[in-house]
DSSP file (Angstrom, degrees, kcal/mol; ACC not computed):
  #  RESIDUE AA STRUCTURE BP1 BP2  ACC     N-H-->O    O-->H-N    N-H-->O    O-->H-N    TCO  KAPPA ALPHA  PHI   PSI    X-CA   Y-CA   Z-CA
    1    1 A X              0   0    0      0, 0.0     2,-0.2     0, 0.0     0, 0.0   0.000 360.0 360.0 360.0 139.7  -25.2   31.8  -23.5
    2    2 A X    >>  -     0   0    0      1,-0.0     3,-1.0     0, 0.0     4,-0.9  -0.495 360.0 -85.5-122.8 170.4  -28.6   30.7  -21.7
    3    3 A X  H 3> S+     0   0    0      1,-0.3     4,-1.1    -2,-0.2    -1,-0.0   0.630 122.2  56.1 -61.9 -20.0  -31.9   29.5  -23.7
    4    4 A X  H 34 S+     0   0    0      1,-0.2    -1,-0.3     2,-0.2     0, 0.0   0.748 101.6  55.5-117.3  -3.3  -33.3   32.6  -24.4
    5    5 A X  H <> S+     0   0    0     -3,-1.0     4,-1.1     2,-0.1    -2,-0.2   0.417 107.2  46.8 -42.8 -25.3  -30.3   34.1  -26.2
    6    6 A X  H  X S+     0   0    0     -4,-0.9     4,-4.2     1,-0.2    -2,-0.2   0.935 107.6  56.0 -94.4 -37.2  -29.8   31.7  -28.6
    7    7 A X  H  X S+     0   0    0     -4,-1.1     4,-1.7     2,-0.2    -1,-0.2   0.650 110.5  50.4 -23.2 -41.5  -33.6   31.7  -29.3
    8    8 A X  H  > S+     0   0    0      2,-0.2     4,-2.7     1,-0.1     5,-0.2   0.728 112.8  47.9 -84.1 -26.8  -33.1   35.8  -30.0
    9    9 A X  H  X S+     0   0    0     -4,-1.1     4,-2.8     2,-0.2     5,-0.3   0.935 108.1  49.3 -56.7 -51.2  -30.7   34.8  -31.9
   10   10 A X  H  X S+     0   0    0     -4,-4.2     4,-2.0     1,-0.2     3,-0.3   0.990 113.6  54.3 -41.7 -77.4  -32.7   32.0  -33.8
   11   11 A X  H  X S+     0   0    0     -4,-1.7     4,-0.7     1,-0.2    -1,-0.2   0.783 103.6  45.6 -55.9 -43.0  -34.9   34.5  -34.2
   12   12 A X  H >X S+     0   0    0     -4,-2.7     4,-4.0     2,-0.2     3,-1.2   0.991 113.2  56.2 -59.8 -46.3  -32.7   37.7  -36.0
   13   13 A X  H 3X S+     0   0    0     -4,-2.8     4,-1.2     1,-0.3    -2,-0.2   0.767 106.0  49.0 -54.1 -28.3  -31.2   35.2  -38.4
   14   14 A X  H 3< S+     0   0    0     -4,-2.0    -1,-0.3    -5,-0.3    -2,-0.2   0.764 114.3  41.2 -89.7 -19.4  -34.4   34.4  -39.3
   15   15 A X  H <X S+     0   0    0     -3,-1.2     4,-2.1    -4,-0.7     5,-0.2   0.557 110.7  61.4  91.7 -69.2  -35.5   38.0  -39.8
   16   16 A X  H  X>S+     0   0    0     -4,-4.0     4,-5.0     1,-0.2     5,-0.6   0.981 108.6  40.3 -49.4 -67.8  -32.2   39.0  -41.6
   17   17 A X  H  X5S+     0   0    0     -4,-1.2     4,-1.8     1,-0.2    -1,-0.2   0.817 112.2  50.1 -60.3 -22.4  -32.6   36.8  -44.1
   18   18 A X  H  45S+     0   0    0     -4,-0.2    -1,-0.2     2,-0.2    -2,-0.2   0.980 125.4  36.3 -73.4 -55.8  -36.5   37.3  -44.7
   19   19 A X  H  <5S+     0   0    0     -4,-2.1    -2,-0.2    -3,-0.4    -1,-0.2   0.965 133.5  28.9 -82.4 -53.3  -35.5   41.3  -44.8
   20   20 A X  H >X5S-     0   0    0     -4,-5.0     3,-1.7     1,-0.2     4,-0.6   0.700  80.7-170.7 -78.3 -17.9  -31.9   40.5  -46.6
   21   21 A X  T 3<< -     0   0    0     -4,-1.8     4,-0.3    -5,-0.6    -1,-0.2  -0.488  66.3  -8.5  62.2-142.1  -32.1   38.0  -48.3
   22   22 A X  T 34 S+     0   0    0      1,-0.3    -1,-0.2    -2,-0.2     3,-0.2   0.514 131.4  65.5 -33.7 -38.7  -29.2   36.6  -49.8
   23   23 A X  T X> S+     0   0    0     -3,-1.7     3,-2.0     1,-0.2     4,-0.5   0.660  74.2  95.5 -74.9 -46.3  -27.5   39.6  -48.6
   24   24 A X  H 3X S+     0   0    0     -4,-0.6     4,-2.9     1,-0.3     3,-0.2   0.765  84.5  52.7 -27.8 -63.7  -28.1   38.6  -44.5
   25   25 A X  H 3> S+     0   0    0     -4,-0.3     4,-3.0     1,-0.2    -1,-0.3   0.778 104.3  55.0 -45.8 -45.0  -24.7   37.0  -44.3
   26   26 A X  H <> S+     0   0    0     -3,-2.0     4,-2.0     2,-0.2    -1,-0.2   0.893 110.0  48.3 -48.3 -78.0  -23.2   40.3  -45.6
   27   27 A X  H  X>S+     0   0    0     -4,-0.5     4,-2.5     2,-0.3     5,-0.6   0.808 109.5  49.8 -25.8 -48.3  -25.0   42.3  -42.6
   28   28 A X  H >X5S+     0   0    0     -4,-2.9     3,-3.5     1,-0.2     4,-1.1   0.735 105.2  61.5 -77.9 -81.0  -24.0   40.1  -40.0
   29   29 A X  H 3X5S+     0   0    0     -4,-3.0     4,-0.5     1,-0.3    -2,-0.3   0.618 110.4  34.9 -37.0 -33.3  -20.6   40.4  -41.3
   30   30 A X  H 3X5S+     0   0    0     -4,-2.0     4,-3.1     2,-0.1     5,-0.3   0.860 111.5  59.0 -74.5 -31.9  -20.3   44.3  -40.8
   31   31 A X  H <X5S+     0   0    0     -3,-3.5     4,-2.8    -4,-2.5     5,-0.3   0.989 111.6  44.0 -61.6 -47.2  -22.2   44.2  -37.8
   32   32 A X  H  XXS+     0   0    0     -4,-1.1     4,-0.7    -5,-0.6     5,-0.6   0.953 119.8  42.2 -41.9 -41.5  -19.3   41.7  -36.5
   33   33 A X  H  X5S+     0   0    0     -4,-0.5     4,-1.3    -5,-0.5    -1,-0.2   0.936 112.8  50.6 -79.7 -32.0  -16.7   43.8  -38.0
   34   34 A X  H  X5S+     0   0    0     -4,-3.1     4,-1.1     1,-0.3    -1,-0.2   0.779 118.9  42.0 -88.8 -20.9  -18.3   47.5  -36.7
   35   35 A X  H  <>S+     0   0    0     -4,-2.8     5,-0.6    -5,-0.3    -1,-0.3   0.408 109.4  52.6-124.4   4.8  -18.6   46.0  -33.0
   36   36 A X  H ><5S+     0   0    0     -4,-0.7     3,-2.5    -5,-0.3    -2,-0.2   0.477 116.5  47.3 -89.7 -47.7  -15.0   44.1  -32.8
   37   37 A X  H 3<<S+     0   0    0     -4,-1.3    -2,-0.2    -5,-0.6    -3,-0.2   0.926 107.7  51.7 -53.0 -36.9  -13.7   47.8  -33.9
   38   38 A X  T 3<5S-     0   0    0     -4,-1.1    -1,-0.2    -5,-0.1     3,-0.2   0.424 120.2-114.8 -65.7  -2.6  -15.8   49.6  -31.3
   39   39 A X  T < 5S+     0   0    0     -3,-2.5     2,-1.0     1,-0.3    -3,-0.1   0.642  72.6 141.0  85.8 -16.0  -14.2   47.2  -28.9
   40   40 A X     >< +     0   0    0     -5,-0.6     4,-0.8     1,-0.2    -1,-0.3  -0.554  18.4 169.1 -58.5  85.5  -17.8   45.6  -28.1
   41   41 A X  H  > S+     0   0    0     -2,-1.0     4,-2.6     2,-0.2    -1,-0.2   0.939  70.5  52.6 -91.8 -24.1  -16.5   42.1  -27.9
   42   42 A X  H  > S+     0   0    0      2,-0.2     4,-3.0     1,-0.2    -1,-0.2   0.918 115.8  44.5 -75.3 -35.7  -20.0   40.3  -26.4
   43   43 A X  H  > S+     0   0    0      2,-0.2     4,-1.7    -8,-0.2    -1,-0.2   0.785 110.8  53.6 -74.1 -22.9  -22.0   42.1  -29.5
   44   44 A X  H >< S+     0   0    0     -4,-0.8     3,-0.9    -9,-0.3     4,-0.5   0.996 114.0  43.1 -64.1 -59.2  -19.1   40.9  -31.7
   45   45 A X  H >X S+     0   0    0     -4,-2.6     3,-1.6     1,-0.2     4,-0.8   0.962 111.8  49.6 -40.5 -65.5  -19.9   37.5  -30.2
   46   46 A X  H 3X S+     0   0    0     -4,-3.0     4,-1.7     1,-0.3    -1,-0.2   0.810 112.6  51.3 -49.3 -26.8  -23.8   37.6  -30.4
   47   47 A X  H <X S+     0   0    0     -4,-1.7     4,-1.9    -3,-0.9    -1,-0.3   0.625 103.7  56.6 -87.8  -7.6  -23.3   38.7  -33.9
   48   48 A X  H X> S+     0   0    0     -3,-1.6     4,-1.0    -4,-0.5     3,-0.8   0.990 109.0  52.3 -51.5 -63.3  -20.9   35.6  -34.9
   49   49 A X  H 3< S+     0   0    0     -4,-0.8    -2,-0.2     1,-0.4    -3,-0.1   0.642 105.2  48.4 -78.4 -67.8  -23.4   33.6  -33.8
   50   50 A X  H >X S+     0   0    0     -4,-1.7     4,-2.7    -5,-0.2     3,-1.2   0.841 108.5  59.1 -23.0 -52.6  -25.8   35.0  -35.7
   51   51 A X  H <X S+     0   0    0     -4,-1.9     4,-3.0    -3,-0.8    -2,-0.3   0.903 102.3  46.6 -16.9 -69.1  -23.6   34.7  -38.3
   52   52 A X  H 3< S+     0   0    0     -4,-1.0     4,-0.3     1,-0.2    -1,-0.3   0.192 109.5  56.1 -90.3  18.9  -23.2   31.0  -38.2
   53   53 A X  H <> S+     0   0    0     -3,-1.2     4,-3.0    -5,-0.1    -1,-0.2   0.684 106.3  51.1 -86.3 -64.4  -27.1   30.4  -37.9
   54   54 A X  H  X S+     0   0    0     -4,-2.7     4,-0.7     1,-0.2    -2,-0.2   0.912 121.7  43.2 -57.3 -48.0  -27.7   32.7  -41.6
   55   55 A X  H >< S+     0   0    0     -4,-3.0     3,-1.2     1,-0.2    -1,-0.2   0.851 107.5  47.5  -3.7 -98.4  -24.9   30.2  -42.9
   56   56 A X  H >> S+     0   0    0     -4,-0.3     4,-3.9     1,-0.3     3,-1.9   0.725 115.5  44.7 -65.7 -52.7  -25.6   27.6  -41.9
   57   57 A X  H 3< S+     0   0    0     -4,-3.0    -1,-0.3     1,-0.3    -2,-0.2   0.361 112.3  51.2 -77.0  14.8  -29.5   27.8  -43.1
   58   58 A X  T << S+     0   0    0     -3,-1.2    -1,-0.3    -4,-0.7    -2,-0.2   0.223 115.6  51.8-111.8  11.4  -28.7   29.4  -46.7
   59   59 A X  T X> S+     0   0    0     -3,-1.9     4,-2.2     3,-0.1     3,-0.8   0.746 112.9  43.7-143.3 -73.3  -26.1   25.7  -46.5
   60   60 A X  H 3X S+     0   0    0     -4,-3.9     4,-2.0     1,-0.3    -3,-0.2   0.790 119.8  40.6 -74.4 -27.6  -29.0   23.9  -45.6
   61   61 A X  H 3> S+     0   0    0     -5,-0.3     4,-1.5     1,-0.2    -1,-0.3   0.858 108.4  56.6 -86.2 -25.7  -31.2   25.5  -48.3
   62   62 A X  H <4 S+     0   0    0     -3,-0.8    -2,-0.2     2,-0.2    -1,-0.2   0.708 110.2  48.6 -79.6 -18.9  -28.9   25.6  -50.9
   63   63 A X  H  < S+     0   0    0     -4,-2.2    -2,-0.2     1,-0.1    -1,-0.2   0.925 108.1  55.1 -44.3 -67.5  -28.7   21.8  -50.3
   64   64 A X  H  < S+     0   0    0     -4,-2.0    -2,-0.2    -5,-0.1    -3,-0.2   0.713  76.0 106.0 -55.0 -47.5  -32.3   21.4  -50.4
   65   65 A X  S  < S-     0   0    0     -4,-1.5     2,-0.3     1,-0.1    -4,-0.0  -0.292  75.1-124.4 -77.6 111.3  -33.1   23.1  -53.9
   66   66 A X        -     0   0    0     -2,-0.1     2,-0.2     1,-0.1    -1,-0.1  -0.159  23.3-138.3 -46.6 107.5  -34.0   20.1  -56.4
   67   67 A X        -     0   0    0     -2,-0.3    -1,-0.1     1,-0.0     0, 0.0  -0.590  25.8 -98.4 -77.1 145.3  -31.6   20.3  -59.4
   68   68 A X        -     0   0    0     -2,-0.2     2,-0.5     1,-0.1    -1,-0.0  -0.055  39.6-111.9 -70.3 153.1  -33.3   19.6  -63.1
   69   69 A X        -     0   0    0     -3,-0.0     2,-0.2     2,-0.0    -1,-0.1  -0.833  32.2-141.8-111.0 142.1  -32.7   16.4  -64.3
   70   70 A X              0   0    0     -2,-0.5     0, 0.0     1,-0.2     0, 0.0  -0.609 360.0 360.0-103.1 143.7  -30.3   16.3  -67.3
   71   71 A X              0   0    0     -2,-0.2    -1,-0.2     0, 0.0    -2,-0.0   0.208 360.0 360.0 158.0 360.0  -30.7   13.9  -70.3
């Protein structure tokens, strides 16, 4: 994978979610599944990949969100 794939990548994961929401991971996951069935196996890859970007940043956000302080 070269610099300016992972960059298009950066960039759909960022996209997905803004369009999907919550939902994004879901999307990449069919897209994964509808192009390992068609036999695509490099779009199967480029959409793992995707994948594990929408993760990994709904991970990092769900991290991020201050929880209420109890007492």
């Amino acid at each position: 994978m070269d610099a300016a794939d992972g960059d298009d990548e950066q960039l759909l994961a960022r996209d997905m979610i803004a369009v999907h929401g919550a939902e994004a991971a879901i999307v990449a996951r069919d897209n994964v599944r509808g192009a390992a069935l068609a036999g695509q196996r490099p779009e199967a890859r480029h959409w793992i990949r995707v994948l594990e970007i929408i993760q990994r940043r709904q991970a990092d956000k769900e991290i991020s969100i201050p929880r209420p302080i109890e007492g």
